[in-house]
C-alpha positions as CSV (number, residue, x, y, z in Angstrom):
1,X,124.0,91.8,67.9
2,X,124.9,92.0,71.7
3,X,123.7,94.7,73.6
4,X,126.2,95.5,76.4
5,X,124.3,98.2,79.4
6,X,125.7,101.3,79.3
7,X,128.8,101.3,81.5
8,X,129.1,103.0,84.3
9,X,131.7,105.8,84.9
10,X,134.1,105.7,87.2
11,X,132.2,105.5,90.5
12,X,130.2,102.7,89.2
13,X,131.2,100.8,92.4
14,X,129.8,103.1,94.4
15,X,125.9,102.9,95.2
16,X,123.7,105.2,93.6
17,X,119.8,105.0,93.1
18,X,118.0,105.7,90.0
19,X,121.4,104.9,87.6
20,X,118.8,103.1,84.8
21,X,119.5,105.8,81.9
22,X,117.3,104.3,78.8
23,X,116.9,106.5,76.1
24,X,113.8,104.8,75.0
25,X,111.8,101.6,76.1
26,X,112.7,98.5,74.2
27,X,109.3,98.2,71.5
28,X,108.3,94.6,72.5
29,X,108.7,95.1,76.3
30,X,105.2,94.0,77.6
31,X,105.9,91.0,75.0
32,X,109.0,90.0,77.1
33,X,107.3,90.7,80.2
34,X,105.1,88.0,79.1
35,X,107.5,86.0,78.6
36,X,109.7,86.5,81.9
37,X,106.9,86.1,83.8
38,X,106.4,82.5,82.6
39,X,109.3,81.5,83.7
40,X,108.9,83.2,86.2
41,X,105.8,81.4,87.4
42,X,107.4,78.2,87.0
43,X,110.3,78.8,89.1
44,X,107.6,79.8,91.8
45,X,105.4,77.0,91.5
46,X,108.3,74.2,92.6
47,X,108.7,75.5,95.5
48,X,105.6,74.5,96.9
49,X,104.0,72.3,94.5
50,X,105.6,69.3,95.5
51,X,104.3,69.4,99.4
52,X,100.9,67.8,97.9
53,X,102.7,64.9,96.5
54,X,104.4,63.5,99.1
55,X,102.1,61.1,100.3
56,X,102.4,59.6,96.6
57,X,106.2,60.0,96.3
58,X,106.7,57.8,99.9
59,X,104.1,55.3,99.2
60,X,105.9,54.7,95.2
61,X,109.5,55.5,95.4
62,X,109.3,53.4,99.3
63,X,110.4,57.7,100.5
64,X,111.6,58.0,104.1
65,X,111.1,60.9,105.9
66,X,114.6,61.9,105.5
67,X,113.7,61.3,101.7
68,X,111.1,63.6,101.4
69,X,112.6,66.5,103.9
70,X,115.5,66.1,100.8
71,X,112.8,66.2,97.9
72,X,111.9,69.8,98.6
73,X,114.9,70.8,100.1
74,X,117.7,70.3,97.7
75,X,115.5,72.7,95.3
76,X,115.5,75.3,97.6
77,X,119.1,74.9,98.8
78,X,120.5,74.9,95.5
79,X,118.7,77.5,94.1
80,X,119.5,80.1,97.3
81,X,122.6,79.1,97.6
82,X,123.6,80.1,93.5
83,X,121.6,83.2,93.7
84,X,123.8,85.7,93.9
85,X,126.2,83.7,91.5
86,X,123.9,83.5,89.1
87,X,123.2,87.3,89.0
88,X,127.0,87.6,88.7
89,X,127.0,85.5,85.8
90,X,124.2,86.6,83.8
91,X,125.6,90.0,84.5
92,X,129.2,88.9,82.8
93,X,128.4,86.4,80.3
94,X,124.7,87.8,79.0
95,X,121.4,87.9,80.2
96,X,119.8,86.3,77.5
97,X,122.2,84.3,77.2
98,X,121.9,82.7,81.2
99,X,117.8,83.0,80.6
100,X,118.0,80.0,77.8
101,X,120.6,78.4,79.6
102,X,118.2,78.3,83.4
103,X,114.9,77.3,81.0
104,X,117.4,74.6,79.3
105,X,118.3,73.2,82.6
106,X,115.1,73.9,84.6
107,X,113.4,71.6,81.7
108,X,115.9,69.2,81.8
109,X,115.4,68.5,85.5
110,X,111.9,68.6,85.6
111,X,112.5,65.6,82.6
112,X,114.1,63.8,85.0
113,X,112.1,64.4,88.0
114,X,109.1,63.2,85.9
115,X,110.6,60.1,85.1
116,X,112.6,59.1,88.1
117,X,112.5,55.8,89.4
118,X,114.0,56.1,93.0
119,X,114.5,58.9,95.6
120,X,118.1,59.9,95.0
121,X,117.2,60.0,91.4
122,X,114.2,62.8,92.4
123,X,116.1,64.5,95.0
124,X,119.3,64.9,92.3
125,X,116.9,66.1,89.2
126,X,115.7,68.4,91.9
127,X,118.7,69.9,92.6
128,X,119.4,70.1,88.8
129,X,116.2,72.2,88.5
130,X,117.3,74.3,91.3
131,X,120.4,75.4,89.4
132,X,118.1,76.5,86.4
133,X,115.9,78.4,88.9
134,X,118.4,80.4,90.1
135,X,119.4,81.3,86.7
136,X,116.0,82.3,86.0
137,X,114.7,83.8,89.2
138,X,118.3,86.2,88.4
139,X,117.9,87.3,84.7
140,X,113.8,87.8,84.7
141,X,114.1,90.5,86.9
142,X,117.3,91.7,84.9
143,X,115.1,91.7,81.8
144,X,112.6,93.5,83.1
145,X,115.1,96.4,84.6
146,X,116.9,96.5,80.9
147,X,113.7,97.1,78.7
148,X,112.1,98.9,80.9
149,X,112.2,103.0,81.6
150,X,111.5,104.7,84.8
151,X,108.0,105.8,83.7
152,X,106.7,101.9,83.6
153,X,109.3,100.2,85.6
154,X,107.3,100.4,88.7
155,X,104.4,98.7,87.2
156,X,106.7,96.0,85.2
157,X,107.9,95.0,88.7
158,X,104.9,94.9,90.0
159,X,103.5,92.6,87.2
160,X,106.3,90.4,88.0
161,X,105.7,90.2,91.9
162,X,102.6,89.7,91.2
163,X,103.3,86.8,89.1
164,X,106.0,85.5,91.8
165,X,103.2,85.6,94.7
166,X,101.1,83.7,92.6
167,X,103.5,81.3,91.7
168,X,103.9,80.6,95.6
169,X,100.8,80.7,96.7
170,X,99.1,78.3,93.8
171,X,101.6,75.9,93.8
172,X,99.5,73.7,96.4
173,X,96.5,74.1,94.1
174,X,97.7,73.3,90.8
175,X,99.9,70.3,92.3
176,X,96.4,68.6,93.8
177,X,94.5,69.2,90.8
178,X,97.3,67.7,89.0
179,X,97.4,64.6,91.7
180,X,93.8,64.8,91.2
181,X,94.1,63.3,87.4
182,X,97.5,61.7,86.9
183,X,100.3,60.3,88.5
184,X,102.6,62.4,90.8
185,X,105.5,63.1,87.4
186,X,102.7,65.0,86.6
187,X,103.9,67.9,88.8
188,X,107.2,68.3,86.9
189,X,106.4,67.2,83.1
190,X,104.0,69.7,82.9
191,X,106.9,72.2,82.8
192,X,108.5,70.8,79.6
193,X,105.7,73.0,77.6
194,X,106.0,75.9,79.6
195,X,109.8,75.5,79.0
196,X,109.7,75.1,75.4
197,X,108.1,77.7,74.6
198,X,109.8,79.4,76.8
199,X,113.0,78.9,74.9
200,X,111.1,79.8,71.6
201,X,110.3,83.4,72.6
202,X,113.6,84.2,74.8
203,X,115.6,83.5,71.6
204,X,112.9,85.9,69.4
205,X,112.0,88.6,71.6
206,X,114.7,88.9,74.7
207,X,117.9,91.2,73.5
208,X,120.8,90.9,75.3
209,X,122.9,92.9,77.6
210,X,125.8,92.0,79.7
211,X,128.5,93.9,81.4
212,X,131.4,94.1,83.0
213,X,133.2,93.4,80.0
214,X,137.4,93.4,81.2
215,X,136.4,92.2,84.5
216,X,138.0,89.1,86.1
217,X,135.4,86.2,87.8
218,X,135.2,86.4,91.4
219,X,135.7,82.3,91.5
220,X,136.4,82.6,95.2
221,X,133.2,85.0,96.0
222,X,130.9,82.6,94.4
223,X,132.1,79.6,96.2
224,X,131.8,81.8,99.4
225,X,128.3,82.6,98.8
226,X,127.2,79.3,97.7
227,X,128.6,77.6,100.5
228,X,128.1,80.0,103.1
229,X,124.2,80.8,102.3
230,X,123.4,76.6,101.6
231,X,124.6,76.6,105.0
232,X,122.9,79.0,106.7
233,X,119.4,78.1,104.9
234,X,119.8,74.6,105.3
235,X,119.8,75.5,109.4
236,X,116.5,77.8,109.1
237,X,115.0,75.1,107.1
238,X,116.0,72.1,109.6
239,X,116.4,73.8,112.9
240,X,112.1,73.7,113.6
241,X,112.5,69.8,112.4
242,X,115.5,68.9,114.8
243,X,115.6,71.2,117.1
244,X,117.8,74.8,117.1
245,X,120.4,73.5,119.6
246,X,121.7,70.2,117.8
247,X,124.9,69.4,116.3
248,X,123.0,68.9,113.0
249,X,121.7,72.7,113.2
250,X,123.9,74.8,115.1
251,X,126.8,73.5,113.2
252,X,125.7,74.1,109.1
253,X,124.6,77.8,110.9
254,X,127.8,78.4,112.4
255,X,130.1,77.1,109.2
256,X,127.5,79.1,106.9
257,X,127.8,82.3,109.0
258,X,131.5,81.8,109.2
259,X,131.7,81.3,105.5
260,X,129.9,84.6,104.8
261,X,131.8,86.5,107.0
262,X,134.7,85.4,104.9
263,X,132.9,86.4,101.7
264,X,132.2,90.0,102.9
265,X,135.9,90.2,104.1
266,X,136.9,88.8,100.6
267,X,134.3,91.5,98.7
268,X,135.7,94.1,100.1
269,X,139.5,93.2,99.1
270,X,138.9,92.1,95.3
271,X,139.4,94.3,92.7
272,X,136.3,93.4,90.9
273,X,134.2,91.9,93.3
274,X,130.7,89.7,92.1
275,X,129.3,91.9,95.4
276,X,130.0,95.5,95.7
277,X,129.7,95.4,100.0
278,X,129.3,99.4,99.5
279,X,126.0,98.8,98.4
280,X,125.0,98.2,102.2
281,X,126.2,101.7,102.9
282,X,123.4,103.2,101.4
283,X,120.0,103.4,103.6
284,X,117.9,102.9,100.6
285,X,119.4,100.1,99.8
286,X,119.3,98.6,103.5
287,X,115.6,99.6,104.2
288,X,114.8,98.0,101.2
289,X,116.8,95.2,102.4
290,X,115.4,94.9,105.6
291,X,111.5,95.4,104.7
292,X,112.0,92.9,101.8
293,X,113.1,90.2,104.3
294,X,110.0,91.0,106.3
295,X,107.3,90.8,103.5
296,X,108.8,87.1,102.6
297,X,108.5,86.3,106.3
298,X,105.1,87.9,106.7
299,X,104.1,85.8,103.4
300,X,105.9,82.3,103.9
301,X,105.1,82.3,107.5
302,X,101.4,82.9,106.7
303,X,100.9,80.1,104.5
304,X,102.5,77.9,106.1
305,X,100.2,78.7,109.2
306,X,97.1,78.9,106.9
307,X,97.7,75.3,105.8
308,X,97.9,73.8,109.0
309,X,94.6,76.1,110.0
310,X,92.7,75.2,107.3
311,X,93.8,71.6,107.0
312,X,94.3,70.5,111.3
313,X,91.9,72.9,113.2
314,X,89.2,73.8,110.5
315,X,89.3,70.7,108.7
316,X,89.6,71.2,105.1
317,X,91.2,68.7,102.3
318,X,94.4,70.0,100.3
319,X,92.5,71.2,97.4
320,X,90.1,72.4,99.5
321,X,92.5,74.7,101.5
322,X,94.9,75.3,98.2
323,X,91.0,77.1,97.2
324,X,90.2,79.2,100.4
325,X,93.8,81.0,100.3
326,X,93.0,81.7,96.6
327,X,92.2,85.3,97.6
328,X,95.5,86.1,98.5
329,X,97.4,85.9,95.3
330,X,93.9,86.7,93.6
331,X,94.2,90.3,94.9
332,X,98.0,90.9,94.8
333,X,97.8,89.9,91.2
334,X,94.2,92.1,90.4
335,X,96.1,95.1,92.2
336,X,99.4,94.9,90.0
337,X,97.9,93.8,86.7
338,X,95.7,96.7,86.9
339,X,98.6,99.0,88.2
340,X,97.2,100.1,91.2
341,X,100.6,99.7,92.9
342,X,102.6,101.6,90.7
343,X,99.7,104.6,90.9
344,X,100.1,104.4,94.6
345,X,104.0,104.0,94.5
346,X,103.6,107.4,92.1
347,X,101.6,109.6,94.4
348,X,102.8,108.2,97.8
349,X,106.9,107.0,97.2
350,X,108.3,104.6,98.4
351,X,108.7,104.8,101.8
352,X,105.3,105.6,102.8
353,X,104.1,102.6,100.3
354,X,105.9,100.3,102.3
355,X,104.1,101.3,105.1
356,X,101.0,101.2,104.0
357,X,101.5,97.7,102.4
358,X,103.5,96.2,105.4
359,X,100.5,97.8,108.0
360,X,97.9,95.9,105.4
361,X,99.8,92.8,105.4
362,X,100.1,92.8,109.4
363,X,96.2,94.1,109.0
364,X,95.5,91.2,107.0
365,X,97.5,88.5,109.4
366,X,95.7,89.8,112.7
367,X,92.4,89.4,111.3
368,X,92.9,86.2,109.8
369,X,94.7,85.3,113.4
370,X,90.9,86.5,115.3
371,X,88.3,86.3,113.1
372,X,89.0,83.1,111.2
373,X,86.5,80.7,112.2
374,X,85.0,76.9,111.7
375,X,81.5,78.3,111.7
376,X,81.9,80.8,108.2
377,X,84.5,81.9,105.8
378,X,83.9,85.5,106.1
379,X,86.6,86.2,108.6
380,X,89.3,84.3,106.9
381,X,88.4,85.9,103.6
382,X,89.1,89.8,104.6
383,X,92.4,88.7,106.1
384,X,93.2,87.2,102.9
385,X,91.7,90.0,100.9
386,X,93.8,92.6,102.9
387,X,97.2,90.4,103.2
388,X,97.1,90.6,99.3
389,X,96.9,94.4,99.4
390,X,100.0,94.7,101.4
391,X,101.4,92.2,99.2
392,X,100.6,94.3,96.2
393,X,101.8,97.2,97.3
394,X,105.1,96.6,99.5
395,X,106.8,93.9,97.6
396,X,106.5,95.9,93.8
397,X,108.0,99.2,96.0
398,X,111.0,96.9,98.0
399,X,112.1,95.3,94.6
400,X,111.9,98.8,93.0
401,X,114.2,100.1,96.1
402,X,116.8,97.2,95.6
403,X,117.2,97.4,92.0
404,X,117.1,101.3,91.8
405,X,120.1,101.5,94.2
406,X,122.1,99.0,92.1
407,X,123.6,100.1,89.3
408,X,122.6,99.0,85.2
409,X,125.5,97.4,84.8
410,X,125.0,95.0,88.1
411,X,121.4,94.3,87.4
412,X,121.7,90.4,87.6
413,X,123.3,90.7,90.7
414,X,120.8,93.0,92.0
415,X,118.2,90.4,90.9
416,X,120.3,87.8,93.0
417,X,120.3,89.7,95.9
418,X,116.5,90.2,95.8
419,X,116.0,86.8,95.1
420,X,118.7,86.1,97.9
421,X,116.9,87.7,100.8
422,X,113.3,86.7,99.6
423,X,114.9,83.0,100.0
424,X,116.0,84.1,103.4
425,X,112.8,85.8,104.4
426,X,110.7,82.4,103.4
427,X,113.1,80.0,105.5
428,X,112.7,82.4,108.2
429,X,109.5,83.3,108.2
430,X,108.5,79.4,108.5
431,X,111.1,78.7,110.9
432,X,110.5,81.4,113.5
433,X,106.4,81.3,113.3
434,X,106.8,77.6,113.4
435,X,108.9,77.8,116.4
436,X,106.4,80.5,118.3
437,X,103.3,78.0,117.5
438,X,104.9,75.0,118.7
439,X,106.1,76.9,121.7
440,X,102.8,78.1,122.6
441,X,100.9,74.8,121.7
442,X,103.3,72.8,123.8
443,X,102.5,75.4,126.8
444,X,98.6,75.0,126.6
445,X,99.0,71.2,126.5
446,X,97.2,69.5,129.6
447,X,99.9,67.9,132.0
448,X,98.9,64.9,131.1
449,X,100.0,65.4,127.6
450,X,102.7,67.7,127.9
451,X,105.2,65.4,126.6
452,X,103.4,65.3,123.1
453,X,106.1,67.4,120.7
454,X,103.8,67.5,117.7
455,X,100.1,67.6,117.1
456,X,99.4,64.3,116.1
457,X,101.3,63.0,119.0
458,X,99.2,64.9,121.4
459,X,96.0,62.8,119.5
460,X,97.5,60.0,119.8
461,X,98.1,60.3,123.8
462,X,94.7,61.8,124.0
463,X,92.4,58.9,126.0
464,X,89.3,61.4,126.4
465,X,87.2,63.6,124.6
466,X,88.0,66.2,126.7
467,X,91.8,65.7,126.0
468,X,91.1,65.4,122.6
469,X,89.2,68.9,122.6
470,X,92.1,70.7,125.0
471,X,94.6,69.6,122.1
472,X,92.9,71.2,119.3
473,X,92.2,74.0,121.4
474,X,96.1,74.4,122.3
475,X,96.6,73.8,118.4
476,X,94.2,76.7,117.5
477,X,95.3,79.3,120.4
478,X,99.1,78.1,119.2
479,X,98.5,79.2,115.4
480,X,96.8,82.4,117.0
481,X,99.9,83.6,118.7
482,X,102.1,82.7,115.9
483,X,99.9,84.9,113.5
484,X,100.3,88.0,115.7
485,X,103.7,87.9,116.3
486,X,104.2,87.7,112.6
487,X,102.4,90.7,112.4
488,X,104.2,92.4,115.1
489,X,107.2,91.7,113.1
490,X,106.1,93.0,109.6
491,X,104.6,96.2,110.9
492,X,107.8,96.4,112.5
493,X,110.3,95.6,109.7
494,X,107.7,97.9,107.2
495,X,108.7,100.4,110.1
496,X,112.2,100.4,110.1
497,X,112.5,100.0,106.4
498,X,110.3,103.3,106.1
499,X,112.6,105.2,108.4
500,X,115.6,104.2,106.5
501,X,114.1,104.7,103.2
502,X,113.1,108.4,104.3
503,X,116.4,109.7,105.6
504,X,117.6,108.4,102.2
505,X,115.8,110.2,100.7
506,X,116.2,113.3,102.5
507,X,119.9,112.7,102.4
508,X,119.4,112.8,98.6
509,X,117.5,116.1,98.5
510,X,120.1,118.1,100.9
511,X,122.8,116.8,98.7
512,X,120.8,118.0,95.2
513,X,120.3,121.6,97.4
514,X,124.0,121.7,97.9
């Protein structure tokens, strides 16, 4: 039998933390957890699993470069760009109910990934899969707010960040151990298990709950927010590849930005809109915003920094490097399996546990920025080491924020905008770190070489030994300066989203006083 949330009462539009009344924990929660976070995991994984394949995808399908940018892309675009719907609709039609239906698709694609026999036929499965992984990436986190009481919901959420950063980070590593053995369809038939059963225990163990029961679809606001955040990802993805100023850039950015615009105009009109725009009137809810776009920048940016580290200026293989940034997700996961971020959520809150996780994660990217070093690991490891830590403690406590502000009956659209803004932190946190190391390597290039746009152009133009040496230099001084400005940048965001979160929270206690 259906089991609709509690509905709100007649201020449910307006924001208002901690509106997660459950008279009792669902008995099989940590069961479903388990379960959530599998598919969870598997979401995670393809978005970076496939970057280790594609020197076998161009060299079989006959992949252009355009090919391959597509490959990974039209994953992430489609997924980003449904988030928010898909909250909206697991919301209205059932949680469970959108859970089988992501896995169903998400297996479906990864099917046809496996066994596609030309590039358009890959980059449309992987756009298939993307529309499941929104649908999942929305109604885990729903799950997990449902079952869940306050007493254990900080530690459930932990448990499943924990599981999302490892997803992320060890997609690299499982892809190459998979190239390692079989043939690239490797990367996405290995899901069909995972999705199977999958299906088996959502149906058995996953209740369901849905809301807004009366309530008309906001068709328009989902085509807003599809269209309008493809558009301004696709430009955060693309703009380091062609350049911030082209027509192929500057125009998906301005049409995306336009488009949103138009859907927060829209939101606030509609009598039952898929996004309450009130929400961002609450400074909870914004802080939380805020520092959870900064973690996903701090932690994107960094691994995509690490892997050219490892890989073009300490010289590792792709398995190799997938194994020496093991320690990050190592420790995020140790800290939140063992609940260690939920204790220090407890005895700290939250704002004060975003800044001690955000100053650990900017720790953690300063030391990996000065002490990592061809000559020994030991530097690189306690960057890693500490990264995690911030990891394990600010992400659980930003999620927490976000979903605490929305209320029960919006849970799939508070997952959506979580998922939302960790898309957005990712895309940015690559682009803008990209941009700063290719800024700063292009500066230190001898005159000689300054022409050279990329790295292995500069090589290739090299003629001496010395050149050759002044390029890797640039290269390593480059990924430096990138590293600390990503630092500056999450110490700043944990910063501001502390600040916000306090006078929250004082606003809260003056109000109970009254």
């Amino acid at each position: 039998m259906t089991q609709h949330a509690p509905r709100a009462d007649s201020a449910a539009s307006t924001p208002h933390p901690h509106r997660h009344p459950l008279t009792s924990p669902h008995p099989r929660r940590w069961l479903i957890l388990g379960v959530v976070c599998l598919a969870q995991l598997t979401v995670l994984l393809d978005n970076t699993v496939l970057n280790v394949a594609l020197p076998s995808l161009t060299r079989e399908l006959h992949a252009s470069t355009t090919d391959t940018q597509w490959m990974i892309s039209a994953y992430a675009l489609v997924q980003s760009g449904l988030l928010l719907t898909a909250g909206n609709a697991a919301d209205r039609y059932g949680r469970k109910r959108m859970l089988l239906a992501g896995l169903a698709l998400f297996g479906v694609g990864s099917l046809a990934a496996g066994l596609a026999q030309s590039s358009a036929q890959l980059i449309a499965a992987r756009a298939g899969m993307g529309v499941g992984g929104a649908l999942l990436m929305t109604t885990t986190l729903a799950v997990v707010m449902q079952v869940f009481d306050e007493a254990e919901r900080a530690k459930a959420i932990g448990i499943w960040g924990a599981v999302s950063s490892l997803g992320f980070a060890s997609g690299p590593l499982i892809g190459g151990v998979l190239l390692d053995h079989f043939w690239w369809g490797a990367i996405f038939l290995v899901n069909l298990p995972v999705v199977a059963v999958g299906l088996f225990a959502v149906a058995r163990l996953v209740p369901e709950s849905r809301s807004g029961a009366g309530e008309r679809p906001d068709l328009v606001g989902a085509v807003l927010s599809t269209v309008g955040m493809v558009g301004v990802v696709y430009a955060i993805t693309e703009g380091p590849v062609h350049g911030w100023t082209s027509a192929r850039v500057l125009l998906p950015a301005l049409v995306g930005a336009a488009v949103l615009a138009g859907f927060a105009r829209w939101e606030l009109r509609v009598e039952h809109p898929m996004l309450d725009m009130r929400f961002f009137r609450d400074r909870r809810f914004v802080g939380a915003v805020a520092g959870g776009i900064l973690v996903a920048f701090g932690m994107a940016g960094s691994l995509y920094l690490l892997t050219q580290q490892l890989q073009l200026v300490l010289g590792y293989g792709p398995l190799s490097a997938g194994l020496h940034t093991a320690p990050l997700a190592l420790t995020t996961v140790l800290l939140n399996f063992s609940g260690v971020g939920a204790r220090v959520l407890a005895a700290l809150g939250t704002p004060r546990t975003i800044v001690a996780g955000m100053g650990l994660l900017a720790a953690g990217l300063a030391c990996v920025a000065v002490l990592a070093s061809p000559d020994g690991y030991a530097g690189l490891l306690t960057g890693l080491v500490v990264m995690g830590a911030g990891i394990a403690l600010s992400m659980p406590a930003m999620a927490n924020a976000v979903m605490s502000a929305i209320p029960p009956e919006k849970a799939g659209v508070g997952a959506g905008i979580n998922g939302t803004l960790m898309e957005f932190g990712n895309g940015l946190g690559v682009a803008v770190l990209g941009a700063v190391l290719n800024a700063r390597f292009t500066a230190l290039l001898p005159a000689a070489l300054a022409g050279a746009g990329s790295l292995p152009a500069a090589v290739a133009a090299a003629r001496t030994g010395g050149e050759r040496a002044a390029v890797a230099d640039a290269f390593a001084r480059g990924i430096e300066t990138a590293q600390l400005a990503g630092a500056a940048a999450v110490l700043a965001g944990g910063l501001l989203a502390a600040l916000l979160l306090s006078r929250a929270e004082r606003g809260r206690a003056l109000g109970r006083a009254d």
